[in-house]
C-alpha positions as MATLAB code, in Angstrom:
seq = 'XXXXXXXXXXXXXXXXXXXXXXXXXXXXXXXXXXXXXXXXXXXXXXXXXXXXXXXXXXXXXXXXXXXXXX';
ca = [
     116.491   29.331  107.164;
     119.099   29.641  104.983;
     117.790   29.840  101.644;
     118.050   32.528   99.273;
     114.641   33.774   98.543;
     115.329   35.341   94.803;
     118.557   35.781   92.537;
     118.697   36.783   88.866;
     121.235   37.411   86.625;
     121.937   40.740   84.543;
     124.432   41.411   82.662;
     126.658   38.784   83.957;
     126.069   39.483   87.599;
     123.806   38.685   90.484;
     121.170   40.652   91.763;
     119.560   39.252   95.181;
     116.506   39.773   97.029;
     115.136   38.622  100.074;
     111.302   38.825  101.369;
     110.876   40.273  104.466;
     107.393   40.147  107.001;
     109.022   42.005  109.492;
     106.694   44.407  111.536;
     109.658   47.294  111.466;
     109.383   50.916  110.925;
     112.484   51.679  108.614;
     114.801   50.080  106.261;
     117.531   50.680  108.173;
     115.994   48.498  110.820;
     115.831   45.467  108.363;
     119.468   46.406  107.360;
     120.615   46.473  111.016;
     118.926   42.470  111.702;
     120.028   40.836  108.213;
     123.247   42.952  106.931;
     125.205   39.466  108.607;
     122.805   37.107  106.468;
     122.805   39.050  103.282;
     126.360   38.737  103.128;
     126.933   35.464  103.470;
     123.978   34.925  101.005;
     126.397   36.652   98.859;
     129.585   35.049   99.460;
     127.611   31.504   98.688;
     126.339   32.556   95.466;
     129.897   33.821   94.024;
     131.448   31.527   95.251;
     129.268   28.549   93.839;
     128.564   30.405   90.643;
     131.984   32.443   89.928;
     129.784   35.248   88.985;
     129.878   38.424   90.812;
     126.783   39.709   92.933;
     125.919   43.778   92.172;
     123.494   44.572   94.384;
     121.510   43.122   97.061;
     117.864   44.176   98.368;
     115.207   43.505  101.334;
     112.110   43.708  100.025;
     109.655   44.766  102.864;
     106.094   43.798  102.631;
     105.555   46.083  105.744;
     107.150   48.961  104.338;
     106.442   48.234  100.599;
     109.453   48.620   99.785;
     112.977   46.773   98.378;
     115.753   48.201  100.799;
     119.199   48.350   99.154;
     121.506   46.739  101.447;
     125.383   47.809  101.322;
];
């Protein structure tokens, strides 16, 4: 839908997450279907903030699990 689901700041940069029902069986499944979106999640929130993103995660309620994405 659009909307970033969680961001917090540490240490002067961005850390995003994103809540995920999918039924999947890996991470690298979630990865493969929201790499595109979590980018551009993180474009938007430098560019609107001027603050740097470090790291952004899919957190899997299937898996149980926060998925580092790359």
């Amino acid at each position: 839908q659009g909307i970033i689901d969680t961001a917090f700041e540490e240490n002067g940069e961005w850390v995003l997450v994103d809540y995920k029902t999918d039924r999947v069986t890996s991470g690298e499944d979630l990865i493969k279907r929201y790499k595109i979106q979590m980018d551009l999640y993180k474009e938007a929130l430098q560019r609107l903030t001027g603050m740097p993103v470090k790291a952004c995660y899919i957190y899997s309620f299937r898996l149980h699990d926060a998925i580092i994405v790359d």
